[in-house]
Structure formats: C-alpha cells, structure tokens
C-alpha angles and dihedrals in degrees: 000000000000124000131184131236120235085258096068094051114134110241087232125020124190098228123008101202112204107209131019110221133094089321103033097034095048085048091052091057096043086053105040092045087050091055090259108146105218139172115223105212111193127174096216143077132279111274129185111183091193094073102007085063122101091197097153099038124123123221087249087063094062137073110273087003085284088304103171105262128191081258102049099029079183096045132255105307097049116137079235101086089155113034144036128140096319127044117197105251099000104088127171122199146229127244084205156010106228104105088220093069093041114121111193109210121210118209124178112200098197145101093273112023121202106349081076089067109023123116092239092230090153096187119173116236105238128232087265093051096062089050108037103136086062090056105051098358104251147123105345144308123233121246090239143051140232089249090056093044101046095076079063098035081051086056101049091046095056093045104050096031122242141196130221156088145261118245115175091238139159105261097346095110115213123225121240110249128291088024097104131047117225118284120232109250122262116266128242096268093049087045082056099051090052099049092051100044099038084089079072098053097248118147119222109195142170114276120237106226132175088250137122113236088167132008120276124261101242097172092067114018084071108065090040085050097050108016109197097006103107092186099047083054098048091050095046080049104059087039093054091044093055092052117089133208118272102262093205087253115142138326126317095229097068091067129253121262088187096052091242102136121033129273129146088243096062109025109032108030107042096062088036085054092049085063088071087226094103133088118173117198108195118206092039114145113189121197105166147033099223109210128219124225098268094063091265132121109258100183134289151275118247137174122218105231088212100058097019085235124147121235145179135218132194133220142139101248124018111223106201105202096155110125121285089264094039092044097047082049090051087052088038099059092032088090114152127152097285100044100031085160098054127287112298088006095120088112087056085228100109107119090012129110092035116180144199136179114258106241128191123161132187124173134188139179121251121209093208086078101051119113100005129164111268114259147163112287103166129151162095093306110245107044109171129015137189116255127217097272100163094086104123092037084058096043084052095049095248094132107041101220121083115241134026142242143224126224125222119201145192137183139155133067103321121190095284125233135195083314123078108225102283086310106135119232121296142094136223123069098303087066096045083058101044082054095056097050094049100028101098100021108081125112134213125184120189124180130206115200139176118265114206109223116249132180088244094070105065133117128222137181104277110233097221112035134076144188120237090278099057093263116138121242147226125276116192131216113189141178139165116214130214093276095055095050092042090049099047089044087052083051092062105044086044075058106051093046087057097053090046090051095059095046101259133144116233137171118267109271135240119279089186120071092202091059097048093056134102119245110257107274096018095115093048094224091121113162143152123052096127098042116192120224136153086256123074099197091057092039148033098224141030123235089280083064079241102144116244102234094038116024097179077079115079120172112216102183128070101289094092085061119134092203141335110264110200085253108103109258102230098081099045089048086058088054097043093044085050096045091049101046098058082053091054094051081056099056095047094047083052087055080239097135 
C-alpha cells in the first residue's frame, strides 16, 4: 500500500483527515470515491496486513508462547504491533489515585488503528438507543433517529462485510435484505448454553461481525453503494474481488492477510487509494487545527515523529478522526484569540462527557463438556451472542439501574497457551489425563452494557505534563455512577445462574458492584468528549458532527457520541462518517465551508 514522504505533500488539500481507522479511514472512502482529493495523517507507523500478518503461527512460535507482555497487553501476535495502554514518550495522567477513579486509555499507533485489533462485533444502536433521555430521563438524546441512520448503517454493512442474522427483536434493529452474510453455525457448546437457558427467557442469537463468511457479491453491492458513479463501482469492485472468505484459521486479532474480516487497512483505504485522490503520511502527529484569518480552519500542525520537526499542512476542511481522547486533546490545544478555551469549546463541553462500556466477566467449568470426542470446533471466534431482553422489567423499575447490556460468550477447545485447559500443575500421565478430561470444558461470560454519561468522567490537558515534543498531555477524571455498579454486579449473578442452568461449577459472584466491574477504558469503546446535540451551548457539534464554532471541522470518530448504547461503537462510527461526509461534499459543492 503506497504512502507518500513529507516531500510529495500537495500545497492545498480538500479535506486533511486526521486518523485512519474505522472513522478516518471510512471518511477517506466516501470522499475519494466522490473526486475529493484528501490527505490521511496518521500518528502512527506504516502497516500492511498482508505481510505483516502470522496467520498461520502457532503460540509455540512465538516469545513467551504469546504470553501478554507490557508491551503487548494482547500477546505477541496481536494486529497492534505500536501501541497498548501505555505509548513511550506520550504519557497521559490521572486526576486521582484512587483506582476506582483510574481510566486506562488504548492507543494504537499504527495505519490502520484500532480496526487492526477490534473484535469485529459490528452490532446496530436501536431506536431506543438514539433517544434514551426520553425513555428514562438520563444523559442525552441524539439529534437524530434510527430511522434517519439505517440508509448509512445499510451501507456500511454491505461495504465491510458483516455476518449476522435478523431476529425480530426489541431494540435489536434488523437489516433490509441483502445487507448481512450468513453467519457459521453455532457450535455444540453454544447449542448447549441455548437450549438450557431458553426456560429463562434468554435469547441466544446469532452475532453480527465485520467478517466475511462468503465472498461478496461484487457484481451487484457496487452499484447499490455508488448509484450512478461508474468509476467508484469499478474500483469497489476490484477491491471486493480481491477479498476472500474467512477459513476459520486463526483469530481475528492477529490481522487477515486474505481481507476476510474487516480492517481499514484492508477494506477502506485501499480502494480509496486506487482513486488516486488519496495520499496517506504516516508518523504524522497532529497537535493542532491552525485558523485562517476568516475564523475557518485552514489545515493543521503536525510533528514528524522521525526527525521531531514540526509541519503544516493546508485544506479546506479538517476531518478529526483520532480517537475520542486523542480528538478532545487536538480542540483542546488548538487554543488561538477567538477560541482561548480549544477550538469549538465555547460551550465549555470538549473532553467532557467521556464514556466507556461496562465490562464484568465470570467464567466456570461444565462437566457436560469433559472428555468429549474431538471434533471440529472452528470459527470466528465469537458466533452467537445474548442480546439486552429485560426491556419491559427496566422500563417498569424491577432492576434498579437504567440501560441494558448485552453478554458475550465462548466455550470449546480454543488454540491453548502457557495454561493447560483448567488441569492443575503437575506432569506424567496422571496430568495428561487430567488435560484431556478439562481441556475443552471451561466457560467465560462477559457482559457489554450501556454507561450513562455523567460530568465526573471527563479528561483535560493536564497543566503540568507533557509528551516528548513538548505537547501537553491528557489528564483523566472517571467515575462510575450507581447504574454502572448495579448493572455490572447484575452481569455477574445472570452469570453465575447460566452457568448453574446448564450444571457447571463457578466461582462465587460478586456481591459488590464496584468489584465486578471493569476498570474505566478496559474494554477500549471510548466515546463521547465532543457530544453533538441541536443546542450549542450543550454541545460542540451539530448532528452532521460539523463543530459549532467552526464548521469547516467535522469529527468522524466517536468522540460526537450521546451516550454509549451496549452495542459495540465501531459500527455505528462507519454509518455516521459516512453519513457526515456525504453532507460535507455537499457543503463544499455549495461553496458553504
């Protein structure tokens, strides 16, 4: 995938798109295969999945068996290869130190960002996820509804390819025919779990993820992509052509060499880069939005991360698709006479309102599984999943916390690391067979629920702190609230009671809400900082994610977010980009920005 040096930069771009993952990387497509000409900054180094990829690597293969490692929170062979919790000489801070109030922030400095490391669980917001405050009175509703969203959530079905199936269910929107692939059947321990907690009225359903189960149809998907542009089709053509169906090899967090599951890398740029209207500079930190002297944004400054030099760059319009946290950081430095506070922070709301998904896991062991035949247990990883089903019994006030969640699950023989299937320590024949008979047979839950935005979560530059060139930093400020705790400690005890139905043995659960939980930023969904509203004085874009004070700047990534429904965000970050950036070919054709 070509790239281009700081010497073959264009004076004046149309659009300057800051990021190049599911937002930046989806922006970059809509605008390329539109005739926009656009430079892709991103902060991070060159990736190729496509040889960059150990697909077919064992954990043997790898240091300390692919152990995680400080360096590679996720083990060796995860897609991150720059990146994690914690970035050499680009720290963030803490408000507090209290644990409780830690938030943990995931960067991945890399072509590419996090769609090289996601779970693809590519999951649609419901109509009562875009207007929550008007169903139980908390946090905000979004200017906009499903209905107006689903045209754009279609689309990005049909482009990045997703699995899945319609269900008919409350909340859990269906997709119009000929949007999902078909999804893998569900394996013998999944069938197990369905059948046993069905009596309680849980659905268990087949998952919707960004991989390829079949080939795309690209005789048809481009002309219902980009109706009445001949060149945009021919190029999504070639591009879906040259993408394979997922094999079942190995996991999906390692990257695809054969463009089976989705990643930016692999899906958006490299047709927006067949335009010939895209040119992508890697190592590219931006720091600021630079403003010209008639109140627009006139580009941004950026330092190369090789030479430690500081650069500008010119365009028309600025696209911040960095990350919520890294986005809210690049307002918050931009600070000039008219905007002292950051860029679009009249309103005094950027960095605030951060959010995370609550996160609690609990796992077991079932006896039913032990000693089974071997069999073929292949897959994507996660196949089906448990939708949010307590709807009515909330809305009536039985659970005490606001919003749902939904539980993800796995079970069967799974690739084996340093551990040995559940079997204690030990060697000679008693423990191989101790192997066989538990290898297989262990259980994990994990629920995803919603968190309700509150003015306690919220980051800031931090006065004191830097990064290596000389950039300040972000300091965090996080707190759960009640909901949060009541709804992770319910997680667990649902847990718990599945694993029971179905005749396992689990540990004891929590009995304290605050210790079930996740730490803030663990499970890397964090959204909101810049929330769009119809208001600008409660919010720092309007529903076309434009910023109110400059709307030449439009943020693509999660950053613009309401609220963070239980449905995973990357999904719902392709739609709205798309959304967004159609509006903003518009604009400019209209000489508006």
């Amino acid at each position: 995938m070509p790239v281009i040096s700081e010497k073959e930069l264009q004076p004046v771009y149309d659009v300057i798109v800051v990021g190049s993952g599911a937002g930046g990387g989806q922006t970059a497509y809509t605008l390329t295969m539109n005739g926009v000409k656009v430079l892709m900054l991103e902060a991070g180094r060159y990736y190729d999945p496509l040889t960059e990829t150990p697909m077919f690597q064992s954990r043997a293969q790898a240091p300390l068996r692919g152990m995680s490692t400080r360096e590679k929170p996720f083990g060796f062979h995860d897609a991150t290869v720059d990146g994690g919790w914690e970035v050499p000489g680009e720290p963030y801070t803490q408000a507090s130190d209290d644990p409780a109030q830690r938030f943990d922030w995931w960067r991945a400095r890399m072509l590419g960002g996090r769609t090289n490391h996601w779970g693809r669980i590519s999951l649609r917001n419901g109509p009562y996820d875009f207007k929550p405050r008007s169903r139980d009175g908390l946090g905000f509703d979004w200017p906009m509804t499903y209905e107006e969203v689903a045209p754009w959530y279609d689309k990005a079905e049909m482009l990045v390819g997703v699995y899945g199936s319609n269900e008919g269910l409350e909340n859990t929107p269906d997709s119009p025919e000929g949007c999902l692939l078909p999804p893998p059947k569900a394996r013998a321990g999944e069938l197990y779990v369905k059948k046993h907690v069905a009596k309680f009225g849980i659905p268990v359903i087949p998952i919707h993820r960004a991989i390829l189960s079949v080939r795309q149809d690209f005789e048809k998907l481009p002309s219902k992509l980009h109706p009445g542009n001949a060149r945009a089709q021919r190029i999504l053509a070639e591009s879906m052509k040259a993408r394979a169906a997922c094999f079942w090899a190995t996991d999906c967090g390692r990257g695809c060499s054969i463009r089976a599951n989705y990643q930016s890398t692999t899906v958006h740029l490299p047709p927006a880069l067949a335009t010939g209207n895209l040119d992508i500079l890697c190592d590219a930190h931006v720091h600021t939005v630079t403003l010209g002297k008639d109140g627009k944004a006139d580009g941004v400054t950026y330092v190369d991360k090789k030479t430690g030099k500081e650069r500008g760059v010119k365009g028309r319009a600025v696209v911040l698709a960095a990350s919520s946290g890294e986005t809210a950081r690049i307002l918050l430095n931009s600070k000039s006479n008219r905007h002292p506070a950051g860029m679009g922070n009249s309103s005094g709301l950027v960095g605030k309102y951060i959010m995370d998904t609550v996160g609690a896991k609990l796992g077991g062991s079932v006896p039913a599984f032990e000693n089974l035949p071997v069999h073929n247990e292949e897959g994507a990883g996660t196949h089906v999943y448990i939708p949010w089903w307590l709807y009515k019994e909330q809305l009536a006030g039985k659970l005490g916390f606001a919003r749902g969640y939904h539980i993800e699950f796995g079970t069967g023989r799974r690739m084996p690391g340093l551990g040995a299937g559940g079997a204690g320590p030990g060697y000679g024949k008693a423990y191989k067979e101790e192997v066989r008979l538990r290898y297989g047979a262990g259980i994990g839950f994990a629920g995803r629920g919603e968190m309700i935005p509150n003015e306690n979560s919220f980051c800031e530059l931090d006065p004191a702190v830097k990064d290596k060139w000389g950039i300040p930093v972000l300091r965090f400020h996080w707190k759960w609230s009640e909901h949060e705790l009541k709804q992770a400690l319910h997680m667990e005890q649902t847990f718990a009671m599945m694993i029971e139905a179905i005749g396992g043995k689990v540990r004891k659960p929590a009995t304290d809400g605050a210790k079930a939980i996740e730490p803030g930023g663990s499970i890397i969904h964090e959204v909101g900082g810049a929330i769009m509203g119809d208001d600008p004085k409660k919010s720092v874009t309007n529903r076309w994610h434009q910023l109110w004070d400059v709307p030449n700047v439009v943020l693509n990534d999660g950053s613009a977010f309401c609220s963070n429904a239980d449905k995973n965000p990357t999904l719902t970050i392709m739609a709205l980009a798309w959304r967004s950036s159609e509006h903003l070919i518009e604009e400019m054709r209209k000489g508006n920005l």
